[in-house]
C-alpha positions in Angstrom: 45.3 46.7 9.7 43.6 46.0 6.2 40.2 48.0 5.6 38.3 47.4 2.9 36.4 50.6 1.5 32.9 50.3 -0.3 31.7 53.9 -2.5 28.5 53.7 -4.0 27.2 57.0 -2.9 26.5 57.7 -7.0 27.3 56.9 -10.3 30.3 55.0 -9.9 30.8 51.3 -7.8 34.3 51.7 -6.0 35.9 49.1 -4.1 39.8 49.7 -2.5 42.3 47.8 0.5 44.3 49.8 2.5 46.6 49.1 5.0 47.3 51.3 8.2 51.2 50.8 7.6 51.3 50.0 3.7 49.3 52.4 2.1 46.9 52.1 -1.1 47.1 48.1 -1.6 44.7 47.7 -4.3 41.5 49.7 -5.6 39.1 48.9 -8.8 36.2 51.4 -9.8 33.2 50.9 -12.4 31.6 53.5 -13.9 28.1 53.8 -14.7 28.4 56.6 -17.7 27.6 53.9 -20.4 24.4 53.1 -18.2 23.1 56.8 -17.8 24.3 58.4 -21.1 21.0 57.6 -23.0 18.8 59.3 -20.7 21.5 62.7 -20.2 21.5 62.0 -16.0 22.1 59.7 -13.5 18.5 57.7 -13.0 18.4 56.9 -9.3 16.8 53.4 -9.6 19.3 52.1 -12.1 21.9 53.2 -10.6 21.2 51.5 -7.1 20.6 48.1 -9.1 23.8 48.5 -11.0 25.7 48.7 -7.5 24.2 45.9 -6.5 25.6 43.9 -9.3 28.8 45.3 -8.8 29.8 45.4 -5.8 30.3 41.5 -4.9 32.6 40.8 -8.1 34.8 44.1 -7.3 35.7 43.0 -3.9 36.4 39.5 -4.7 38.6 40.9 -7.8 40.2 43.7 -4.9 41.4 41.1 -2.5 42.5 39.2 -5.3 44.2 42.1 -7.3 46.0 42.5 -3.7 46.8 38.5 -3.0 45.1 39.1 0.6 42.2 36.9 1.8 38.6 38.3 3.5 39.7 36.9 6.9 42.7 38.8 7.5 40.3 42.3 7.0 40.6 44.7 10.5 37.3 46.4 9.1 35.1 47.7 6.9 34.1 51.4 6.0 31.2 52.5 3.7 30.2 55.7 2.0 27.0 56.4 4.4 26.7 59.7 2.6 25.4 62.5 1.2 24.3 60.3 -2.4 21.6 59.0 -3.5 19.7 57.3 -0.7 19.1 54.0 -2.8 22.8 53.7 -3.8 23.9 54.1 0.0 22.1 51.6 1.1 23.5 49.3 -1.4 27.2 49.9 0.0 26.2 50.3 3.8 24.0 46.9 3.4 26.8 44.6 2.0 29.6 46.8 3.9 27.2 45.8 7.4 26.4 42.3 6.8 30.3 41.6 5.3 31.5 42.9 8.8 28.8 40.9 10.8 29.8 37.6 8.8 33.6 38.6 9.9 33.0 39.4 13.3 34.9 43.4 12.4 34.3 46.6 12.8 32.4 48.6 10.3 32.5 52.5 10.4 30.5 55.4 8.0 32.1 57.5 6.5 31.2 60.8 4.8 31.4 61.1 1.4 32.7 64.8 1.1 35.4 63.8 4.1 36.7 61.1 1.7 37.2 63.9 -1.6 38.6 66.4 1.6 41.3 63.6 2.8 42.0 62.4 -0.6 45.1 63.8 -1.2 46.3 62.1 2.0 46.1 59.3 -0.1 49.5 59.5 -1.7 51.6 62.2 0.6 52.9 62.2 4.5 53.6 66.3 3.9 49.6 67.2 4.2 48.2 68.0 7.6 45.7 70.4 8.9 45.0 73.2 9.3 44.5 73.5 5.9 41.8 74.9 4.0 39.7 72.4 1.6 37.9 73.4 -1.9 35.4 70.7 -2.3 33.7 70.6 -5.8 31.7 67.7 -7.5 28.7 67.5 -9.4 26.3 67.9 -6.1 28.6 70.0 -4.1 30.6 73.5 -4.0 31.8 73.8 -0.9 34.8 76.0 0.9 36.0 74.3 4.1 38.3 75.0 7.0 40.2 72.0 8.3 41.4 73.0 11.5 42.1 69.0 12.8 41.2 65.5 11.4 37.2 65.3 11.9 37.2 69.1 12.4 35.6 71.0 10.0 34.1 74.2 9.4 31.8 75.2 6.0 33.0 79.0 5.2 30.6 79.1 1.9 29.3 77.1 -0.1 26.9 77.0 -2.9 23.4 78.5 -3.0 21.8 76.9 -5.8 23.7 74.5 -8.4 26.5 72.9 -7.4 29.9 73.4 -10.4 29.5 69.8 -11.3 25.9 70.1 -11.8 26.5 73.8 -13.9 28.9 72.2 -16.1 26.7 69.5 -17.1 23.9 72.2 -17.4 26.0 74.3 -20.0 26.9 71.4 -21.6 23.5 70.1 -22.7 22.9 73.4 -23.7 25.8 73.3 -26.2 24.6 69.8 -27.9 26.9 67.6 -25.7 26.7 64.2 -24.5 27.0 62.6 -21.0 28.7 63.4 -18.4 29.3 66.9 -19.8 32.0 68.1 -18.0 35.1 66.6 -19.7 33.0 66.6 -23.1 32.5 70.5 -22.5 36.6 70.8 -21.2 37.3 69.4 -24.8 35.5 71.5 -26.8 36.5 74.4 -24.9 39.8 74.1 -26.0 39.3 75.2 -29.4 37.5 78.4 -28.1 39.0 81.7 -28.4 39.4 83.0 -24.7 39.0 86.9 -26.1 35.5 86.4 -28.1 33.4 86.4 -25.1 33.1 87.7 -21.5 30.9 85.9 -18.8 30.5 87.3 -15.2 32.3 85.6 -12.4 29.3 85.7 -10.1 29.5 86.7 -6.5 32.6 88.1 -6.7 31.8 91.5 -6.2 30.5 91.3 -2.9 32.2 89.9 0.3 31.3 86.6 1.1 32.9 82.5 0.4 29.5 81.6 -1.0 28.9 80.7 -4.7 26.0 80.7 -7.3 26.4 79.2 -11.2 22.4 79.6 -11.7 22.9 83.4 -13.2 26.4 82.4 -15.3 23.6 79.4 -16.6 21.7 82.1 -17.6 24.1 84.2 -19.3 25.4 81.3 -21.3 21.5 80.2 -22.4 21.0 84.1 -23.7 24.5 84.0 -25.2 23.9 80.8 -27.4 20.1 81.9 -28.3 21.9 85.4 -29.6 25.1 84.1 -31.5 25.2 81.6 -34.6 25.3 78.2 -33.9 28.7 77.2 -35.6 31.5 74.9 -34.0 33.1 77.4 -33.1 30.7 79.7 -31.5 29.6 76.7 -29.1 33.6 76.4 -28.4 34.1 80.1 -27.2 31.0 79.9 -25.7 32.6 77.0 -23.8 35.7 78.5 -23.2 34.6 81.5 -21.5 31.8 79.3 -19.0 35.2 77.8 -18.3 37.1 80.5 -17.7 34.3 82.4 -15.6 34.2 79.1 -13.7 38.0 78.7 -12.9 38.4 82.3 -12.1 35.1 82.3 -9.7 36.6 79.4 -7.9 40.2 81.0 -8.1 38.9 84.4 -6.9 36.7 83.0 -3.7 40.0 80.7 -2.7 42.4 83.3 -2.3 39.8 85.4 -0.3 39.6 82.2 2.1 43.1 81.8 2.3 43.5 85.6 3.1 40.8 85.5 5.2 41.4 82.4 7.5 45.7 82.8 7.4 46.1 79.6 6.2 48.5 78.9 4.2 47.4 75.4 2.2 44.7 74.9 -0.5 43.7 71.2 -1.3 41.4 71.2 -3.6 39.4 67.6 -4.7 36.3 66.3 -5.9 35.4 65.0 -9.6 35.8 68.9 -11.2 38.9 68.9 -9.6 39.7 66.7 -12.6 39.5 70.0 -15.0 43.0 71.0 -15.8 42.3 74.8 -16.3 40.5 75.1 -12.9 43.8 73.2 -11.6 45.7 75.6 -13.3 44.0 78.9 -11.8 44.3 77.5 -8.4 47.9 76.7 -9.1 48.6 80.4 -10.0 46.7 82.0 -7.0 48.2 79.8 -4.3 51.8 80.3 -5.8 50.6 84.6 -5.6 49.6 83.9 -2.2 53.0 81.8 -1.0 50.8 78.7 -0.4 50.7 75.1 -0.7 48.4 73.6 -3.3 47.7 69.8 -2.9 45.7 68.1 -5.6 44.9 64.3 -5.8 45.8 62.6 -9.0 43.0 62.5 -11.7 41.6 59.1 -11.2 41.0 59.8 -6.9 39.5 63.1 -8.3 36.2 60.9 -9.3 34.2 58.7 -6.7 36.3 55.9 -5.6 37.1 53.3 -2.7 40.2 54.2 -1.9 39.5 57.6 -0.5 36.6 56.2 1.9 39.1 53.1 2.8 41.6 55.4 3.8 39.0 57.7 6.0 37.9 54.7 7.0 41.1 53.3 8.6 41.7 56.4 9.9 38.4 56.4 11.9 38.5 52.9 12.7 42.1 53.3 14.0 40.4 56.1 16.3 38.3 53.6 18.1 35.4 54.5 15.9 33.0 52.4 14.3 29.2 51.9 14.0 26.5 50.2 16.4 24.9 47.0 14.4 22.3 49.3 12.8 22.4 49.9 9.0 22.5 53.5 8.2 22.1 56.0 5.1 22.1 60.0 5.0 20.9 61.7 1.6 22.0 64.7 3.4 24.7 64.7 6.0 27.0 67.6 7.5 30.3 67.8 7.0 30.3 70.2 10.3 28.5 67.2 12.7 31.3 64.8 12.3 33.2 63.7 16.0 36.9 65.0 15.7 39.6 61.7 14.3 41.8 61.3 17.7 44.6 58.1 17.1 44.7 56.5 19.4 48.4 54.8 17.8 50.1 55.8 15.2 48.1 57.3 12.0 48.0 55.4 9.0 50.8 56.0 7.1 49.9 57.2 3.2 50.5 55.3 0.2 
């Protein structure tokens, strides 16, 4: 079966096939940085008009890319949410009526389930129970996967999500947008013994997270120290540091905690090769599995909520004729993923 996944949940227009026997057959993704950069965030209305744009062209140049024609499409799954409620709608709207016009099912899937399965993508050795580190620039999340469609939060974060921190320090340091890979740059020319910042929530027991103090702490530490180039790149060094060993430190308490014995982590600051790194070196410690999903299914993309897709739709799931968006969705209200054949099989 051939399902064609629509992501527009964001900042970024994906559009993927893939086939329940096959794999990944084709994907294509267009980013809106150039669009946002000049005003230092994502502006909600511009970026649900730039999906609409999009959207059309990508899937005519996906079935193309992948030689296959509309008609021989088993279904259809859409990013239904969390996002921004405007860009949703953009992808369940065209995701709906495509499906209508075909006379196929169409299915919703969660946007944080698609990051969580991602790694799926690309491996047949991944299968729950596992547990999931979730991190993107609206979410910081710790989740136990204890079957397909079964999940359980364990913490998550209590004000800014990493994403959203990273961008944060990074305006505060002079740098463009987005400012996570511009901060990862300049980061590595900073001297990792110069400066100290707290790994917050650490201390105390708990899988929950909070960046808004470290924020803080950075903000006092630039207003205090000289602003040469390389002040702002040990300044940026040790925010990524406290980052990767907060996240590294509340991981191996999960995996201790729940006895599991895998760690994927996904989501766009998954992308950060010193967080992957850390999580690398606890897991190995701990005698567990790390699964990571290559850099460019770290970011929003179709091919993550294709695959959830087909895994849904090959469930006997799919959605009543009503178009639907969530700005806010629980990963924790989701029904269970039951095959009723054989699972798709992973690119």
């Amino acid at each position: 079966m051939y399902v064609l996944g629509i992501e527009t949940s964001c900042d970024e227009t994906g559009v993927a096939l893939y086939h329940s026997r096959q794999g990944l057959v084709a994907h294509t993704l267009h980013s809106q940085v150039d669009l946002h950069a000049p005003y230092g965030g994502i502006v909600p209305e511009l970026a649900s008009r730039d999906h609409i744009r999009r959207v059309v062209p990508l899937i005519r140049q996906t079935m193309n890319n992948a030689g296959v024609s509309l008609d021989r499409l088993g279904g259809i799954a859409y990013t239904a949410g969390p996002g921004l409620i405007g860009a949703l709608l953009v992808g369940a709207s065209i995701g709906h009526s495509l499906a209508w016009s075909l006379d196929i099912p169409v299915v919703a899937v969660h946007h944080m389930e698609g990051h969580l399965l991602a790694p799926m993508l690309e491996t047949g050795e991944l299968s729950p129970p596992f547990l999931a580190l979730l991190i993107s620039g609206g979410h910081t999340m710790l989740v136990e996967v204890r079957a397909l469609g079964v999940y359980r939060v364990l913490g998550e974060s209590i004000d800014d999500a990493v994403g959203e921190a990273f961008d944060k320090v990074a305006k505060m340091l002079g740098l463009g947008y987005p400012g996570g890979p511009a901060l990862e740059r300049l980061a590595q020319n900073g001297d990792p013994q110069r400066f100290h910042f707290p790994r917050p929530m650490t201390d105390r027991p708990g899988l929950d997270f909070s960046f808004s103090g470290l924020k803080t702490h950075v903000m006092n530490t630039i207003a205090a120290t000289a602003k040469t180039p390389q002040d702002l790149a040990d300044i940026a060094r040790a925010f990524q540091d406290a980052v990767a060993d907060t996240l590294a430190v509340k991981c191996r308490r999960a995996l201790r905690q729940t006895g599991l014995g895998t760690l994927v982590a996904a989501g766009g600051v998954c992308a950060n090769q010193t967080i992957r790194r850390r999580l690398a070196e606890i897991t190995a410690e701990a005698g567990a599995r790390l699964f990571l999903p290559r850099l460019e299914f770290c970011t929003d993309n179709g091919a993550m909520i294709a695959f959830a897709g087909c895994l849904r739709l090959s469930a006997g799931q799919q959605e009543k004729p009503a178009i639907q968006a969530r700005a806010r969705w629980s990963l924790e209200t989701l029904p269970p993923i039951i095959p009723r054949s054989d699972p798709p099989h992973p690119g």
